[in-house]
C-alpha positions as CSV (number, residue, x, y, z in Angstrom):
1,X,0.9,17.6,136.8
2,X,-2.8,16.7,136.4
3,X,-3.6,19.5,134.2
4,X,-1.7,19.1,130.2
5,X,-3.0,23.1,130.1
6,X,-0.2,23.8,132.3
7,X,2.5,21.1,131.7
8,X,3.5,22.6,128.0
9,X,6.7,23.8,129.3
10,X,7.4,20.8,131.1
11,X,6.3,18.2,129.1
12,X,8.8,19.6,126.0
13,X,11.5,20.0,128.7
14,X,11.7,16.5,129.4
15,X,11.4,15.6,126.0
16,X,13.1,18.4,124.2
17,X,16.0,15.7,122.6
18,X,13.3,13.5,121.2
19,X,11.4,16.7,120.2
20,X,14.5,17.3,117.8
21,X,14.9,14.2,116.8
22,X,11.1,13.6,115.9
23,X,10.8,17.3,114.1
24,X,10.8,16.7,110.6
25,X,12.8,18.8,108.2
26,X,11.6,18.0,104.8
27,X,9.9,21.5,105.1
28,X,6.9,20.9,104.0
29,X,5.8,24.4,105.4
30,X,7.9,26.3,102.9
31,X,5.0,27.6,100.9
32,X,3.9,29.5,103.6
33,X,7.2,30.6,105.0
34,X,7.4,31.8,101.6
35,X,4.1,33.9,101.4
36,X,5.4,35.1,104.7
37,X,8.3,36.5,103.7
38,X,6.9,38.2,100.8
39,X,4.5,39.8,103.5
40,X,7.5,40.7,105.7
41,X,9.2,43.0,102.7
42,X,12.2,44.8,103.8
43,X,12.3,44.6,107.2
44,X,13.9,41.0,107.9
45,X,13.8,40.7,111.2
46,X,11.3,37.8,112.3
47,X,10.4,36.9,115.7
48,X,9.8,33.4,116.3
49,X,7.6,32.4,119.2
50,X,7.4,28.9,120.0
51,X,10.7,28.6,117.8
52,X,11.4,24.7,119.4
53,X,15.4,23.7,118.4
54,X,15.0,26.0,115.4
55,X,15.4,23.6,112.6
56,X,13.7,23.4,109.9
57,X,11.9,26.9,110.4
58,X,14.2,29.4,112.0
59,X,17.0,28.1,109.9
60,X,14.9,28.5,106.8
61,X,14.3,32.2,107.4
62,X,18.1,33.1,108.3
63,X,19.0,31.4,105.3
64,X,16.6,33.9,103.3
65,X,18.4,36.3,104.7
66,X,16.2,37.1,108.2
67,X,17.6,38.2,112.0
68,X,16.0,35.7,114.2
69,X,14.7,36.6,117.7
70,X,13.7,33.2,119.0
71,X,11.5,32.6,122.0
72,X,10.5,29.4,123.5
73,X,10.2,27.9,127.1
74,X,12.5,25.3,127.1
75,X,16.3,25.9,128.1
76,X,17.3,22.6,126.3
77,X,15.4,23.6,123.0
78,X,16.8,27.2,123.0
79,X,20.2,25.6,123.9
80,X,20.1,23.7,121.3
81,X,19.4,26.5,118.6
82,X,22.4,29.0,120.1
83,X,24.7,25.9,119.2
84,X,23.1,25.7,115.7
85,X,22.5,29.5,114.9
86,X,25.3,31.5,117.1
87,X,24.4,34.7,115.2
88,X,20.9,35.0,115.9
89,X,19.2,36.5,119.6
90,X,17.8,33.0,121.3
91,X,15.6,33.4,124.4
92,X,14.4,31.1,126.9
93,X,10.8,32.9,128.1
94,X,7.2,32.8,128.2
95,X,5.4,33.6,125.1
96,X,2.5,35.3,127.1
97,X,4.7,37.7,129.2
98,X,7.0,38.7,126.3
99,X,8.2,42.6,126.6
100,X,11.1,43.2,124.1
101,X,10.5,46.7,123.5
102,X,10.6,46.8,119.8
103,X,8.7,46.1,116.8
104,X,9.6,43.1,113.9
105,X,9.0,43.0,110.6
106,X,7.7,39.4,111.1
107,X,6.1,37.3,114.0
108,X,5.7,34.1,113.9
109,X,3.6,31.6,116.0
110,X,3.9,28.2,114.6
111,X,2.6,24.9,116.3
112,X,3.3,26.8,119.3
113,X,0.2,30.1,120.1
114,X,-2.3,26.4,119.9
115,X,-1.2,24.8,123.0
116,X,-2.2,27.9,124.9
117,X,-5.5,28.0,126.5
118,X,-8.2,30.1,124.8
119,X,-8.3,32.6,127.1
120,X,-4.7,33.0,126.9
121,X,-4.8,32.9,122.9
122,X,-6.9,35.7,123.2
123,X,-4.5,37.9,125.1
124,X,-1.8,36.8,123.0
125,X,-2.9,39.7,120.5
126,X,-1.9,42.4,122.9
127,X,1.8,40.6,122.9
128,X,1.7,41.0,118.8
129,X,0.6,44.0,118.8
130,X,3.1,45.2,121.0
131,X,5.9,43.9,118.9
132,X,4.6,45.1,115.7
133,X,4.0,48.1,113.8
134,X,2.5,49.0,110.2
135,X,3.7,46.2,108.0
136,X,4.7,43.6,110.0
137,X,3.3,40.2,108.8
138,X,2.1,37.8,111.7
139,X,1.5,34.0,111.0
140,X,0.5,31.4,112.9
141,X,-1.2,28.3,113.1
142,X,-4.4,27.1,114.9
143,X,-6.9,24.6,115.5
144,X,-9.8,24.4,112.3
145,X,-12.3,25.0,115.3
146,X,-13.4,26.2,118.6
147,X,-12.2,23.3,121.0
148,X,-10.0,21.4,122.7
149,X,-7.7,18.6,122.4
150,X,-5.7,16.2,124.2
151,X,-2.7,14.7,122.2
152,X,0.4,12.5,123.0
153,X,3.6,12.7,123.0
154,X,6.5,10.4,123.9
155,X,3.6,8.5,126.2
156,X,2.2,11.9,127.7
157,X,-1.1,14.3,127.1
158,X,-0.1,17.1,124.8
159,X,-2.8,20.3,124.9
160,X,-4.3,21.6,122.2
161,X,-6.8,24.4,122.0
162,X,-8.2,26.8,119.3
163,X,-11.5,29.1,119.3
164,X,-13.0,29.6,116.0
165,X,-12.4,31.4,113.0
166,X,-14.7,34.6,113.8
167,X,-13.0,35.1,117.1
168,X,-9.5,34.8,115.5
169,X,-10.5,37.1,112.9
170,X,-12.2,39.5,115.1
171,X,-8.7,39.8,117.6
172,X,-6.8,40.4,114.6
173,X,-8.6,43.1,113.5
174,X,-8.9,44.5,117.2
175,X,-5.3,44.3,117.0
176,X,-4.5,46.2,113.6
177,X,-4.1,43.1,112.0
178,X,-5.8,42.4,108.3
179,X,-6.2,39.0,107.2
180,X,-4.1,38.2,103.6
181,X,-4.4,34.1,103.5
182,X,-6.3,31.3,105.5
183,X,-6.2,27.9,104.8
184,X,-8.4,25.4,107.1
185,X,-6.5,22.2,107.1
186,X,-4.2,23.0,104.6
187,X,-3.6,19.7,102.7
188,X,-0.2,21.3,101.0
189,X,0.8,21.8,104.3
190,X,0.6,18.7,106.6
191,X,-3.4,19.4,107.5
192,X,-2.4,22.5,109.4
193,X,-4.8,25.1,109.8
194,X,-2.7,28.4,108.5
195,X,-3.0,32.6,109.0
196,X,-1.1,35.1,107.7
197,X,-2.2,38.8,108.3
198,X,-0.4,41.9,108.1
199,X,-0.1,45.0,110.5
């Protein structure tokens, strides 16, 4: 695969048990899985896009009490979270072509929506919108600028991309979205670049 753009799927595929093994789970991100659930309210249900083997996120929001949809690309990552969380709906699919026919109370996006391309970022909106409706909180996390970048993992190119804050604040409001918190290279939160918005 000469292009890392298109080798996302594959790359954490191949690598899915090392994936697991190299996720941390201190939870460092609980602050902001936090403010998200505050934003969520009533409505528990959360869908998780990118949701890897579902540890330490996904099992941090069942254990507050959420119903986990979780998408992600690799069979191996989503096989691994049906063995771990039986109870919750697991589903091995393309972020970008997602049609569930229903709304959440949550979405969330995290280290996942930035290894799309920008053009596909950009039409991810029309996916959250489409599975949201007035109150649903969205977070997600994204590059601190427009650009790209070429990472590694377990000795391959991993794809990064991001556009810039404007644009990302301009597609959420086209969306219905209206920013609550953003945090550029959060440095309670591992250096990740944070959003949270509400519907």
């Amino acid at each position: 695969m000469d292009d890392p753009a298109d080798d996302i799927t594959g790359l954490y595929e191949r690598h899915a048990h090392a994936f697991d093994r190299q996720r941390g789970r201190s939870l460092f991100e609980r602050g902001w899985l936090d403010r998200f659930l505050a934003a969520i309210g009533e409505d528990r249900s959360v869908l998780d896009l990118g949701c890897g083997s579902g540890e330490p996120m996904a099992g941090y929001l069942i254990a507050s009490g959420c119903a986990v949809t979780g998408v992600d690309a690799s069979p191996t990552l989503i096989g691994l979270c049906r063995e771990r969380f039986p109870g919750q709906r697991w589903l091995v699919a393309d972020m970008r072509r997602l049609v569930l026919g229903r709304a959440f109370g949550g979405i969330l996006a995290w280290d996942s929506f930035f290894h799309l391309p920008a053009d596909d970022q950009r039409a991810m909106f029309g996916v959250f919108a489409a599975h949201a409706r007035n109150g649903t909180a969205l977070m997600f996390t994204s590059g601190p600028a427009h650009g790209e970048a070429i990472g590694a993992f377990e000795g391959e190119p991993l794809y990064h991309a991001s556009l810039d804050g404007a644009e990302y604040e301009a597609l959420l409001a086209a969306a219905g979205f209206r920013v609550l918190d953003h945090v550029v290279e959060d440095p309670s939160c591992g250096g990740h670049t944070v959003w949270l918005a509400r519907r």
